[in-house]
C-alpha positions in Angstrom: 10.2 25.7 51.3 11.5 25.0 47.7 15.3 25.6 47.2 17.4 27.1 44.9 19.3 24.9 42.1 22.9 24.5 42.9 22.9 26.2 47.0 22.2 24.2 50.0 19.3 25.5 51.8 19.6 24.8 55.7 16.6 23.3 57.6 16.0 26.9 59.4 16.7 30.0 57.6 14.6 33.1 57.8 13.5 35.2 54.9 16.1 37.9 54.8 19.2 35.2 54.6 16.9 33.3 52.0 16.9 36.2 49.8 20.4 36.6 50.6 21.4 33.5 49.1 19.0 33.7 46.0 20.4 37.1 45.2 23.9 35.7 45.4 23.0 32.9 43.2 21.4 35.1 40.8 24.5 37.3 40.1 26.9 34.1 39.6 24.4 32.6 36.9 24.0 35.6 35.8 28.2 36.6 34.8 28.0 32.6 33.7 25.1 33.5 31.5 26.8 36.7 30.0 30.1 34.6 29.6 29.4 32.4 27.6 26.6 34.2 26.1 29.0 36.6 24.5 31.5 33.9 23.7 28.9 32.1 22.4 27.3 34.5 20.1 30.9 35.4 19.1 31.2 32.3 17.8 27.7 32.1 15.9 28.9 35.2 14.4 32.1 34.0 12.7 30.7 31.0 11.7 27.3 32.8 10.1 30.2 35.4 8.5 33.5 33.4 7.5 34.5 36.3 6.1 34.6 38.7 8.8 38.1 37.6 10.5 40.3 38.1 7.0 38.6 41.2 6.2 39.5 42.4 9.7 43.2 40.7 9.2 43.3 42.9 5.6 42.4 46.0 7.1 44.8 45.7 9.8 47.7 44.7 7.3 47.2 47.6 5.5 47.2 50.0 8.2 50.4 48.8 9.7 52.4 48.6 7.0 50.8 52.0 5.9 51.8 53.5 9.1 55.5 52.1 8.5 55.6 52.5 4.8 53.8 55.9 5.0 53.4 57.0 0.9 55.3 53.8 -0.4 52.7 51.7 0.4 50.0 53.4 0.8 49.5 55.2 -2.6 46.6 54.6 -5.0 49.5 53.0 -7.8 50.6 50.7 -5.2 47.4 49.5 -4.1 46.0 48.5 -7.2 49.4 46.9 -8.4 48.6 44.6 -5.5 45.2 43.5 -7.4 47.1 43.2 -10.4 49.2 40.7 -9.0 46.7 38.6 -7.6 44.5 38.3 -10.4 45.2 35.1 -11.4 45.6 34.0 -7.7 42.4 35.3 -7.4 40.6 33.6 -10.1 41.7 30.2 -9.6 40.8 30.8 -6.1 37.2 31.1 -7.0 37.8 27.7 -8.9 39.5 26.1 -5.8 36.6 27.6 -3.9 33.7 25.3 -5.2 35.8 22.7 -5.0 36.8 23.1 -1.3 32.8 24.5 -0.3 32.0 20.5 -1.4 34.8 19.2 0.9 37.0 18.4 -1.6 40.2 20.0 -2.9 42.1 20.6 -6.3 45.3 19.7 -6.9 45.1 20.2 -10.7 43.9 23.6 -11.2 47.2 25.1 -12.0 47.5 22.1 -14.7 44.6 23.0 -16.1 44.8 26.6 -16.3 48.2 26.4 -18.2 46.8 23.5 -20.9 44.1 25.3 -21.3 46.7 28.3 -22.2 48.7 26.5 -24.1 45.9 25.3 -26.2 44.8 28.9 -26.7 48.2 29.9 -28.0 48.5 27.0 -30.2 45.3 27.0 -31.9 45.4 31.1 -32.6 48.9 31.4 -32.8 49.9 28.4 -34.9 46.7 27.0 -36.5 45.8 30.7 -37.6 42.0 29.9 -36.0 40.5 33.4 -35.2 41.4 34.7 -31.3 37.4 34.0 -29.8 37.6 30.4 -31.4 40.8 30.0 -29.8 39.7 31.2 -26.4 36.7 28.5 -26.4 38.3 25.8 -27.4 41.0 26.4 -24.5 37.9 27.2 -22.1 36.5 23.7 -23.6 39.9 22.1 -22.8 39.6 22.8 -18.8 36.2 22.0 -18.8 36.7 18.7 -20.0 39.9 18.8 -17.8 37.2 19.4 -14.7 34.6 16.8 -16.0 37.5 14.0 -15.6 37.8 15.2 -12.1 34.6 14.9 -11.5 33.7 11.5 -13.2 36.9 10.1 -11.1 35.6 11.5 -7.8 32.2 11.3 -7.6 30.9 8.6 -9.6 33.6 6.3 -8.8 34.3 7.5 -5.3 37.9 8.2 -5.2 39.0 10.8 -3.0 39.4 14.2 -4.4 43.3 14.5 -3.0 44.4 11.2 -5.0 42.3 12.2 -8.2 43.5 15.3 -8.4 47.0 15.1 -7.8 47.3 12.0 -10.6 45.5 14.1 -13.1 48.1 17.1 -11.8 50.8 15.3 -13.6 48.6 13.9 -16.4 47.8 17.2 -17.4 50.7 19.1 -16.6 52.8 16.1 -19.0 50.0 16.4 -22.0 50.6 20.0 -21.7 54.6 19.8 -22.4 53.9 16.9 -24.6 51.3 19.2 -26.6 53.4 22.2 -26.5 57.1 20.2 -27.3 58.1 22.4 -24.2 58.2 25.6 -26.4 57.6 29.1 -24.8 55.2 31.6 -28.2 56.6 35.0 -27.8 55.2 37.6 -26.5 55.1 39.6 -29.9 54.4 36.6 -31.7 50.7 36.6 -29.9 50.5 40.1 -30.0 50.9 40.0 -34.2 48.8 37.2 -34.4 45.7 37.2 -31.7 45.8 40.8 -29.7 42.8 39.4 -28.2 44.4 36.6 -26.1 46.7 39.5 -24.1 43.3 41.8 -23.7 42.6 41.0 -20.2 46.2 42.2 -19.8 45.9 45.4 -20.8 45.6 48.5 -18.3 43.5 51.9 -18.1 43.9 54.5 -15.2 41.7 56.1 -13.3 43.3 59.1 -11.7 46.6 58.1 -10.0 45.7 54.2 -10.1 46.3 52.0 -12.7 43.8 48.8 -13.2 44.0 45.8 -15.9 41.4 44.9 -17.8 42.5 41.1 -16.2 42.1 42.6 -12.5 38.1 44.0 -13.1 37.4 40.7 -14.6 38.7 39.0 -11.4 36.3 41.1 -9.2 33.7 40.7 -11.6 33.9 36.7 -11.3 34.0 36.8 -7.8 30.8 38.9 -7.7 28.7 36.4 -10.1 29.6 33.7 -8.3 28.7 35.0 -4.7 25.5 35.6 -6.3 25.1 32.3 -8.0 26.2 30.5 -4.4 24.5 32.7 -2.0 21.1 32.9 -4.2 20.2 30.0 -6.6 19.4 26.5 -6.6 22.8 25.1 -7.4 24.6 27.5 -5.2 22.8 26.0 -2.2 22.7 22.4 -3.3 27.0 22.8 -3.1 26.6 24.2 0.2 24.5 21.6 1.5 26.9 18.8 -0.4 29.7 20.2 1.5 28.0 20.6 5.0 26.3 17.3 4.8 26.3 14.8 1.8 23.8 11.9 3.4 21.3 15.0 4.6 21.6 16.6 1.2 21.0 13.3 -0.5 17.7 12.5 1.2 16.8 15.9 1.0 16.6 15.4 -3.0 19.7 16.6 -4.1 21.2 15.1 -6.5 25.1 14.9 -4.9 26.3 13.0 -8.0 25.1 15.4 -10.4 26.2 18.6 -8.8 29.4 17.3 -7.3 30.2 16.9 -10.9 29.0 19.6 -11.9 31.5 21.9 -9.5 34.2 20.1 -11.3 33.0 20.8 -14.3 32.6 25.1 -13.5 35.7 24.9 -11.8 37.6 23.2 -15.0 35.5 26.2 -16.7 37.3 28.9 -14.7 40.6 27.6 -15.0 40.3 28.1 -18.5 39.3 31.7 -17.7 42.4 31.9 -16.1 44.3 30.8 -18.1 43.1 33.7 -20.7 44.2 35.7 -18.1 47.8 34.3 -17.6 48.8 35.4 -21.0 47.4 38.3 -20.7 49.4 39.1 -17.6 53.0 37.6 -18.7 52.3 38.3 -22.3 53.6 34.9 -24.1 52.8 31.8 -24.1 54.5 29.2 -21.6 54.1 25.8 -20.2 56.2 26.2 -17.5 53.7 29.3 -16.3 51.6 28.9 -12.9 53.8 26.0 -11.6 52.8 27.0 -8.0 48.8 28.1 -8.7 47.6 25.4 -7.1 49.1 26.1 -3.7 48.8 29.6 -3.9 44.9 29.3 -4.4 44.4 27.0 -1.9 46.3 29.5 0.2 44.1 32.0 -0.5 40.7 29.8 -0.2 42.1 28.9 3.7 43.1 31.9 4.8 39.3 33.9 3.5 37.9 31.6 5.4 36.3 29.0 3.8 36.2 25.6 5.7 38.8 22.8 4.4 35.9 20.8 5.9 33.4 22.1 3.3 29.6 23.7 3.5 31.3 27.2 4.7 32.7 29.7 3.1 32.9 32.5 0.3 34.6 33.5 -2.8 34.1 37.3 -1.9 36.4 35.3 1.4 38.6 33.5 -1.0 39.9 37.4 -2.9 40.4 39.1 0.5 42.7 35.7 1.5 44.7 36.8 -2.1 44.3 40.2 -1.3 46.0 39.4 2.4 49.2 37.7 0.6 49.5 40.5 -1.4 49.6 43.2 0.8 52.2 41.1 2.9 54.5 40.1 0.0 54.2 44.1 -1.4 54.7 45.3 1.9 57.6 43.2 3.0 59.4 44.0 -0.5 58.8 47.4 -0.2 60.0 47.4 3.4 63.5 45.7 2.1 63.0 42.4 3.8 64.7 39.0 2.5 61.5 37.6 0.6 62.2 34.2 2.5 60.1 36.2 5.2 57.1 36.5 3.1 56.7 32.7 2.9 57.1 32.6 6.7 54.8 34.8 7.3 51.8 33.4 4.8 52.7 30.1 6.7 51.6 31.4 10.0 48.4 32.9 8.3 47.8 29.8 7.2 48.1 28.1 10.4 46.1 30.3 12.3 43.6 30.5 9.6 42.9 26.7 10.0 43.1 26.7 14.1 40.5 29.8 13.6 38.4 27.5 11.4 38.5 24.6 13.9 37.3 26.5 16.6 34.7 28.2 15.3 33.5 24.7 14.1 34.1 23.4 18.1 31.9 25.2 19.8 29.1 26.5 17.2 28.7 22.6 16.9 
C-alpha cells in the first residue's frame, strides 16, 4: 500500500480510515495551495503592474480628502491647479525616471533644468537671438549637461550617486557664474521672447483651468511610455536596469544606451526648464533648488524600482500627482505645511518597503 506524502500510514488500516486520512490531507494542501497561491499571484501582479498600488493610493487620497473638504477640494478649478503645480515635478520626473529604470539616479537634474533656463533667458533676452533659437540652444545646453553624466558613469564606471552629485554643484556654480546671480524680469521676457513663457499660459475648458505647460507634461509622459513599453531602446533600458551582464551578452550595447538615457534625460531637463519660466514667469538661478528631490520623490513613490528594470513614467506622474493632492489638501484643510513634508516622508517609506517586498517574493 503506497502512502500519502507528509501522514504516517499505520501497518493495518482499512479502506475507510485510509480515505479518511487522504481526504484530510487533501483539504490541508489544498488551503496551503490557495494561500499562498493568492499571495503569490498577488505579488506577480504588482510586480507585472508597478503602477497599480499609487494609482490605488491617488484614488483613495482624493476621496478622503474629498469627503472632508467636500466642494473645496473637490471642484474641477482645484483639481487641475493640482496638475499645474506639478508640471515641472512631473517632467523632470520622467527625466529621473530613465535614469532610475537603469539603476542609477540623478542628482543633477534640477541643475540642469535651471542652466539650461538660464541660457534660454540670456541668449533671447540679452543676445536678442530669436525665442526658438534660444529654446534649442538651452535644450542643447542639458543635453550636453546629460552626455557628461553619462561619459562619467558609464564609460568610466563611476557610480551614478558620486557623478551626479559633483556635476550638481558644477552646474549649479556655472549657472550663477553665467548668469552673475541676476534674476530677468518677468516683463522683461515677456517684451522680448513671449515664446519662452508659452507653455505657461492657460485656457479653460468649462470650470477647469489647464496651462499650456500642464498638457505638455501629460503629453511627455505618454511618448515616453510608448517609446519604453514598445521600441527597441525602451526595452534595451529595461533590460540594462534589470540585468546589465544578461543584457550585455544578450547584444545590447549597455555602454551605448546607458549613455544614451543620460543624454534624453539631459534633453528633458531642458524641456523643463522651458517650462519653469513659463510657470514663474522670469528668469532665475536660484529657481528649482529642490527639483531633484522632489522628482526622485515622485519616481519612488509611482513605483518604479530604486533597484532599476521596473517601473513607469505614466507611475512616476501619479507619484507627483499623489504629493499634490496631499500638499493641496492639507493647505486647504488649514494644516501647518510642516505636515505635508511628514506625510510625503511616510509615502516614501512605505513606497520603498512596498518595492522591497514585491521584489522578495516574486524573486
Amino acid at each position: 500500500m503506497s502512502e500519502v506524502p507528509g501522514t504516517p500510514v499505520p501497518a493495518k488500516m482499512s479502506a475507510a480510515d485510509f480515505e479518511k486520512v487522504a481526504a484530510s490531507d487533501k483539504r490541508v494542501a489544498e488551503f496551503d495551495s490557495s494561500k499562498k497561491g493568492g499571495l503569490a499571484t498577488l505579488q506577480h501582479f504588482l510586480h507585472a503592474n508597478p503602477t497599480m498600488v499609487p494609482v490605488l493610493v491617488l484614488l483613495f487620497s482624493v476621496g478622503v480628502f474629498g469627503l472632508l473638504l467636500g466642494e473645496r477640494f473637490f471642484s474641477s478649478f482645484t483639481l487641475t491647479l493640482i496638475l499645474q503645480q506639478v508640471t515641472i515635478v512631473g517632467i523632470i520626473g520622467v527625466a529621473q525616471t530613465l535614469i532610475i529604470l537603469t539603476a542609477g539616479i540623478d542628482l543633477s537634474v534640477g541643475a540642469i533644468m535651471v542652466i539650461s533656463s538660464v541660457v534660454m533667458g540670456q541668449f533671447a533676452v540679452n543676445l536678442g537671438l530669436p525665442a526658438p533659437l534660444a529654446i534649442a540652444c538651452g535644450i542643447a545646453v542639458g543635453m550636453i549637461c546629460g552626455l557628461i553624466n553619462g561619459v562619467l558613469v558609464a564609460m568610466l564606471r563611476l557610480p551614478p550617486f558620486i557623478v551626479t552629485l559633483g556635476t550638481w554643484f558644477i552646474f549649479l556654480s556655472a549657472n550663477f557664474i553665467y548668469s552673475a546671480n541676476e534674476t530677468i524680469r518677468a516683463q522683461d521676457v515677456a517684451a522680448a521672447a513671449p515664446l519662452l513663457q508659452f507653455l505657461g499660459t492657460s485656457f479653460r475648458l468649462g470650470g477647469a483651468v489647464f496651462t499650456y505647460g500642464a498638457v505638455f507634461m501629460v503629453l511627455l509622459v505618454l511618448v515616453f511610455f510608448y517609446i519604453l513599453n514598445n521600441t527597441a531602446w525602451g526595452r534595451h533600458v529595461h533590460a540594462l536596469g534589470d540585468d546589465p551582464d544578461a543584457a550585455r551578452l544578450s547584444g545590447i550595447s549597455t555602454t551605448k544606451t546607458l549613455v544614451s538615457v543620460y543624454v534624453v534625460a539631459g534633453m528633458i531637463c531642458g524641456l523643463a526648464g522651458w517650462a519653469l519660466i513659463g510657470r514663474i514667469g522670469s528668469i532665475s538661478p536660484t529657481s528649482g533648488a529642490e527639483a531633484n528631490i522632489q522628482s526622485i520623490t515622485a519616481v519612488v513613490i509611482g513605483g518604479t524600482s530604486l533597484f532599476g528594470g521596473r517601473g513607469s513614467v505614466f507611475g512616476t506622474l501619479i507619484g507627483a500627482l499623489i504629493v499634490g493632492v496631499f500638499a493641496m489638501g492639507l493647505r486647504i484643510w488649514g494644516t501647518d505645511p510642516q505636515w505635508t513634508q511628514l506625510t510625503v516622508g511616510a509615502l516614501i517609506i512605505l513606497a520603498v518597503a512596498a518595492d522591497q517586498w514585491i521584489r522578495k517574493v516574486s524573486a
